[in-house]
C-alpha positions as CSV (number, residue, x, y, z in Angstrom):
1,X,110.0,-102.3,154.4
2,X,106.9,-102.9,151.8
3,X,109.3,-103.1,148.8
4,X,111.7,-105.7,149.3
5,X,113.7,-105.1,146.5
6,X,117.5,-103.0,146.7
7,X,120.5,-102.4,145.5
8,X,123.8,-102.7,147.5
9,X,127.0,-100.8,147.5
10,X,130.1,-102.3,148.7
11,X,133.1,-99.1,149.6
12,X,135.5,-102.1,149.5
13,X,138.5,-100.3,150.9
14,X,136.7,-98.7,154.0
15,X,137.7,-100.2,157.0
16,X,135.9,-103.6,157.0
17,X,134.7,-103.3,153.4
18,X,135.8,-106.3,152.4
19,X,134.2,-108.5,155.1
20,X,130.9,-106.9,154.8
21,X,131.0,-107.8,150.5
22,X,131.2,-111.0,151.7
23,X,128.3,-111.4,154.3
24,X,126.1,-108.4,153.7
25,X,124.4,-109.5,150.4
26,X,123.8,-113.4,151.9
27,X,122.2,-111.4,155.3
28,X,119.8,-109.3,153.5
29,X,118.9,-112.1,151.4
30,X,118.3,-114.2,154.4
31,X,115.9,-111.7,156.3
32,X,113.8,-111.3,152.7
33,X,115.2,-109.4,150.6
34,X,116.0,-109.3,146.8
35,X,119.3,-108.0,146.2
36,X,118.5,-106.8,142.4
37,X,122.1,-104.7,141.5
38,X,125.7,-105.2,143.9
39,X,128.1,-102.6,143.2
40,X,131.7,-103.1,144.4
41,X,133.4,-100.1,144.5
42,X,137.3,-98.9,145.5
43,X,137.6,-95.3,144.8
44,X,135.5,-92.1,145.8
45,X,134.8,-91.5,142.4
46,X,133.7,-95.7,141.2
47,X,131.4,-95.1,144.7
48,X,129.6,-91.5,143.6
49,X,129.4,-93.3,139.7
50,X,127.7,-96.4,141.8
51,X,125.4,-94.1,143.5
52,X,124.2,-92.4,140.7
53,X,123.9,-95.1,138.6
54,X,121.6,-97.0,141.4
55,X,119.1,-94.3,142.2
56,X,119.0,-94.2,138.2
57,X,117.9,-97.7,138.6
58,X,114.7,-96.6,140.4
59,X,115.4,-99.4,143.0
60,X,113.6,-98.2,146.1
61,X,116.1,-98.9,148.3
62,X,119.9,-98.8,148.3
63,X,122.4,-100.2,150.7
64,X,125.7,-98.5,151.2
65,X,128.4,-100.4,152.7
66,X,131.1,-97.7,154.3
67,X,132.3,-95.4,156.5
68,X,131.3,-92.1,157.7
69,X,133.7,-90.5,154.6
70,X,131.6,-92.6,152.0
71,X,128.0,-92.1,153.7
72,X,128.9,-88.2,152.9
73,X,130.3,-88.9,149.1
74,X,127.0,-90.4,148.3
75,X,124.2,-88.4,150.3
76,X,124.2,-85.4,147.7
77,X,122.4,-88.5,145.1
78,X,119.6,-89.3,147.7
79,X,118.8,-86.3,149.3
80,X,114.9,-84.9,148.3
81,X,114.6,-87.7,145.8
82,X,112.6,-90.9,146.3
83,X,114.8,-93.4,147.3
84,X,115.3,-94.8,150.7
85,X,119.3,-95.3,152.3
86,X,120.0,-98.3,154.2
87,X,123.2,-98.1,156.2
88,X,125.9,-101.0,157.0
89,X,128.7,-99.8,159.1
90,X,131.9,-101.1,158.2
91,X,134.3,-97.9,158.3
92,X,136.7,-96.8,161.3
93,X,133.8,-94.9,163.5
94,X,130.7,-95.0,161.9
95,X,129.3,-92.0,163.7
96,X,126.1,-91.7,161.2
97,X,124.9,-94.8,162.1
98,X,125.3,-94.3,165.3
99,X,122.6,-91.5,165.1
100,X,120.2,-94.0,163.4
101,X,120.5,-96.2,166.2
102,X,122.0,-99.3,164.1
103,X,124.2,-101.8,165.8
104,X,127.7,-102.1,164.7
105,X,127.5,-105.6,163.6
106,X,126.5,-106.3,159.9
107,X,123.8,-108.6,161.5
108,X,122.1,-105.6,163.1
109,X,122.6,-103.1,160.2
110,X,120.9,-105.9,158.0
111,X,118.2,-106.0,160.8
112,X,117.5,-102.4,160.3
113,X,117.2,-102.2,156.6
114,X,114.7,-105.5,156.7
115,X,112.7,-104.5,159.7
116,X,113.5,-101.1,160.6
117,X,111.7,-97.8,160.7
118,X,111.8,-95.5,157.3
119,X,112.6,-91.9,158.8
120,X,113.0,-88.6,156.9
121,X,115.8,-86.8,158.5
122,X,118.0,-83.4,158.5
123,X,121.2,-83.6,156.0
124,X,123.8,-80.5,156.0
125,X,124.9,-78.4,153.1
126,X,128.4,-76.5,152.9
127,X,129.2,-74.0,150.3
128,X,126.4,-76.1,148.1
129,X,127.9,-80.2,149.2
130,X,125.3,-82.1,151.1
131,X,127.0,-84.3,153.7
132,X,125.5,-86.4,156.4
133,X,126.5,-86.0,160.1
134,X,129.3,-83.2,160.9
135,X,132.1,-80.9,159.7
136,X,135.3,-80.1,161.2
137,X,137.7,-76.8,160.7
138,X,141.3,-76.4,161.8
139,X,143.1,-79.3,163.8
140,X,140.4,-81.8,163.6
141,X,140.2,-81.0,159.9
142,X,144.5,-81.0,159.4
143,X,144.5,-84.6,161.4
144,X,141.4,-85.7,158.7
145,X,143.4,-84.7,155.3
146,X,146.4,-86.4,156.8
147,X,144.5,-89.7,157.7
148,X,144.9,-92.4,154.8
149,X,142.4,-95.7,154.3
150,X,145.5,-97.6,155.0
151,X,146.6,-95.9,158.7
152,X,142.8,-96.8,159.2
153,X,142.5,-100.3,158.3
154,X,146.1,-100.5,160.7
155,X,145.1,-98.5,163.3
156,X,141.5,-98.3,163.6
157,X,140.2,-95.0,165.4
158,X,143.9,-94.3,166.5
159,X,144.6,-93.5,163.1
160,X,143.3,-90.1,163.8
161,X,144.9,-89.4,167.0
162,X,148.2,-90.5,164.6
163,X,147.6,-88.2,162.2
164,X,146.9,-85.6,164.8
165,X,149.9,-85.6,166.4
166,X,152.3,-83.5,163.9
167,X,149.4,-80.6,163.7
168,X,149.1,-80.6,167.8
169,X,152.6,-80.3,168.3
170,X,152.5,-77.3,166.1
171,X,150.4,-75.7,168.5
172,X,149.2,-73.0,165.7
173,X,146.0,-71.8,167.2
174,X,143.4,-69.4,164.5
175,X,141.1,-66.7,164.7
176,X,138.0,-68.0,164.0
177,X,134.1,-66.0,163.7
178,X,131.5,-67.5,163.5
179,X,127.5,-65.6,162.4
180,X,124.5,-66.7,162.8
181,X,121.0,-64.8,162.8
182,X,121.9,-62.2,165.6
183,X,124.5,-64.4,167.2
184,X,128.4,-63.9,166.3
185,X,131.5,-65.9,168.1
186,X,135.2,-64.6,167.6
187,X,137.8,-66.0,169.3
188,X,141.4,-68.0,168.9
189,X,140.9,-71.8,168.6
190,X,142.4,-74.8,167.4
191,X,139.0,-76.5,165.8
192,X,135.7,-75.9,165.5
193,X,133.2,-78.4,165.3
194,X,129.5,-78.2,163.4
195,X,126.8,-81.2,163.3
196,X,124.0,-82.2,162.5
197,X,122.9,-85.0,165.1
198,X,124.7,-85.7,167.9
199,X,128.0,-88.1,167.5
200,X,131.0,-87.0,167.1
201,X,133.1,-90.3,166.9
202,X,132.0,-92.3,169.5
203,X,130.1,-90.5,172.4
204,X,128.0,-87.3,171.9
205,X,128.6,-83.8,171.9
206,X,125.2,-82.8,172.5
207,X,123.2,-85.6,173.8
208,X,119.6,-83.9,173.2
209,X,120.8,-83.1,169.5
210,X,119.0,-85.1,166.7
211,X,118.8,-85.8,163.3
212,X,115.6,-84.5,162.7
213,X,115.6,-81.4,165.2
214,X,116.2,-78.9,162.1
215,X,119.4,-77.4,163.9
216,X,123.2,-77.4,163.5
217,X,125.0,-77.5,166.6
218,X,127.9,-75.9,167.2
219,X,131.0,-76.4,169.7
220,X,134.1,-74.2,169.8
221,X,136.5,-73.4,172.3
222,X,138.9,-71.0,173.5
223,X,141.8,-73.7,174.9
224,X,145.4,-72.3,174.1
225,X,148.4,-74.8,174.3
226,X,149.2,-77.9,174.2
227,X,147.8,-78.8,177.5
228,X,144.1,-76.9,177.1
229,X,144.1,-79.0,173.7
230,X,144.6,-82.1,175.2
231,X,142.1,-81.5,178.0
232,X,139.5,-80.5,175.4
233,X,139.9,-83.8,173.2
234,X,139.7,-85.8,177.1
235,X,136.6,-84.1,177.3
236,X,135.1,-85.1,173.7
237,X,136.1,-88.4,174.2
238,X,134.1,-88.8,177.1
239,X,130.8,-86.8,176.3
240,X,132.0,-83.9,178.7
241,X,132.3,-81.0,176.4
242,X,130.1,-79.0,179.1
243,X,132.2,-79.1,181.8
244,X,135.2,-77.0,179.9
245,X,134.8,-73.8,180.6
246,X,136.5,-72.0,177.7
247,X,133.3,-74.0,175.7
248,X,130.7,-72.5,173.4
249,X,127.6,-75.2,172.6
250,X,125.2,-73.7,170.9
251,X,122.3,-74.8,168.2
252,X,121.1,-72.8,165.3
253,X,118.4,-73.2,162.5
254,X,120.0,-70.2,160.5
255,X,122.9,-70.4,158.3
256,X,126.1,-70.2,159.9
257,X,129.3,-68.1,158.5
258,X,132.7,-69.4,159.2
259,X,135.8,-67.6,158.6
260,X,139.3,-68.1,160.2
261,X,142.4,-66.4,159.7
262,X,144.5,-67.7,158.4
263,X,143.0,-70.1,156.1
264,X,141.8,-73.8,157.7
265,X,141.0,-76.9,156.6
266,X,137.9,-78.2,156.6
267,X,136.4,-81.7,156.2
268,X,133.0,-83.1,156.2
269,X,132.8,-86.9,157.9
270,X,136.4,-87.5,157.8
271,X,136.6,-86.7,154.4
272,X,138.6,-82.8,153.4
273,X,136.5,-80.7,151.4
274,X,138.8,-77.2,151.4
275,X,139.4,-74.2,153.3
276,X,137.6,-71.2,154.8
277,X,135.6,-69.2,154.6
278,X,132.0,-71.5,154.4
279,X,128.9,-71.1,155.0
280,X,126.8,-74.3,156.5
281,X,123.0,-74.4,156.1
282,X,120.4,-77.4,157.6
283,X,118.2,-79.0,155.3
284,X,115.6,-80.0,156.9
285,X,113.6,-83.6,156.6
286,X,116.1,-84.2,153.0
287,X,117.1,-87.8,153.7
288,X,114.8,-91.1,153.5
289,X,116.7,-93.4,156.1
290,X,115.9,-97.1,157.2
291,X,116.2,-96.7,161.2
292,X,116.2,-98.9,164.3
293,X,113.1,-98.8,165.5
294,X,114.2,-97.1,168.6
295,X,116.8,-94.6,168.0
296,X,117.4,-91.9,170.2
297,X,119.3,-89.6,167.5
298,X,116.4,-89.1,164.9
């Protein structure tokens, strides 16, 4: 990093939000760096306010301290403009920085952002919102709206599976279409899931996926009951998605229409952002990124 100058922001109610106000500043400091402006913020709309009032700052590089839900409330303010993101992990997954290659520890994220690699990258758009790694319609979606900050800070990545539960019992599958260029997928599912990059939670959907690869990818399947349901989350736990055979994987660099019937959920990073119909749209090369200098998902 040539400027060594930044601004750090501090989503105090993710997951570990508190621990990492308390050691993240002092570790940046340590490997160099001036920590000019510290925002500590609560509230999605104190963090956006913090965001805009730091690139407004025209501090080259800002620091946000979150999850995957506040990485995606704050992208919109730093995508195309001239200010470099530096990530610190301290949500329930963390699947963005997982793509950037940054350890999970606050020592390694602070590594990064000192000595890292500054990447442009892809971002995503839906209906117009910017968000930063991937989008989820139907039961993933239901299980996301359902999931509050504190079932995560008592559960961790159970929280989901928690939340889950009441929708999956349901067993209320949708008709779902998807369009794309000359391509077009209708069938009955229970979610659909869109990225950009290639974690989804932990493990990867599509391990040759990247950040900067210009595409969405795409997985949706045709699993009915409880049983097919429960197979298919087995499977995206462990990075098997291609083995089901009711799957569709596909990537695409043209925008991609979604409508279900009935009306779905939808949320973008864990965090709900309405219903159907969207459209989703790649924007390619958007984001300025601090990386690990070895990173297999940019």
């Amino acid at each position: 990093m040539k400027n060594r100058s930044v601004a750090v922001i501090v989503r105090v109610s993710s997951r570990n939000g508190r621990a990492a106000l308390e050691r993240v500043p002092a570790l940046l400091e340590e490997r160099g760096l001036q920590v000019l402006e510290l925002f500590t913020v609560d509230r999605h709309k104190a963090l956006c306010k913090a965001a805009k009032q730091a690139v407004r700052s025209k501090i080259p590089t800002i620091v946000v301290c979150g999850g995957d839900g506040a990485l995606t409330s704050v992208v919109s303010y730093f995508a195309n403009r001239e200010v470099t993101l530096g990530v610190v992990p301290s949500g329930t997954v963390n699947s963005f920085s997982r793509n950037l290659g940054i350890d999970q520890s606050f020592e390694g994220a602070a590594d990064v952002i000192a000595f890292g690699v500054e990447r442009r990258i892809d971002v995503a758009r839906v209906n117009e919102k910017y968000f930063a790694n991937f989008l989820t319609v139907g039961l993933d979606a239901h299980a996301a709206k359902r999931t509050t900050q504190q079932l995560k800070k008592s559960l961790g990545p159970l929280a989901y599976g928690a939340a889950a539960l009441p929708p999956f019992l349901a067993d209320k599958p949708f008709r779902c279409t998807l369009r794309t260029g000359e391509r077009r997928v209708s069938l009955k599912t229970h979610h659909v899931i869109v990225m950009n990059g290639k974690y989804y939670g932990y493990t990867p959907i599509d391990p040759q996926a990247t950040q900067t690869d210009r595409q969405l990818h795409v997985f949706i399947d045709s699993a009915t009951g409880r049983l097919g349901v429960l197979k298919t989350y087995l499977a995206l736990l462990r990075g098997k998605v291609r083995t089901l055979q009711q799957a569709h994987l596909f990537a695409t660099s043209e925008p991609l229409r979604l409508h279900a019937k009935p009306k779905q959920y939808v949320s973008v990073d864990g965090r709900p952002v309405g219903k159907t119909p969207v459209c989703i749209e790649i924007v390619p090369a958007a984001l300025r990124v601090m990386t690990a200098k070895q990173a297999d998902g940019v």
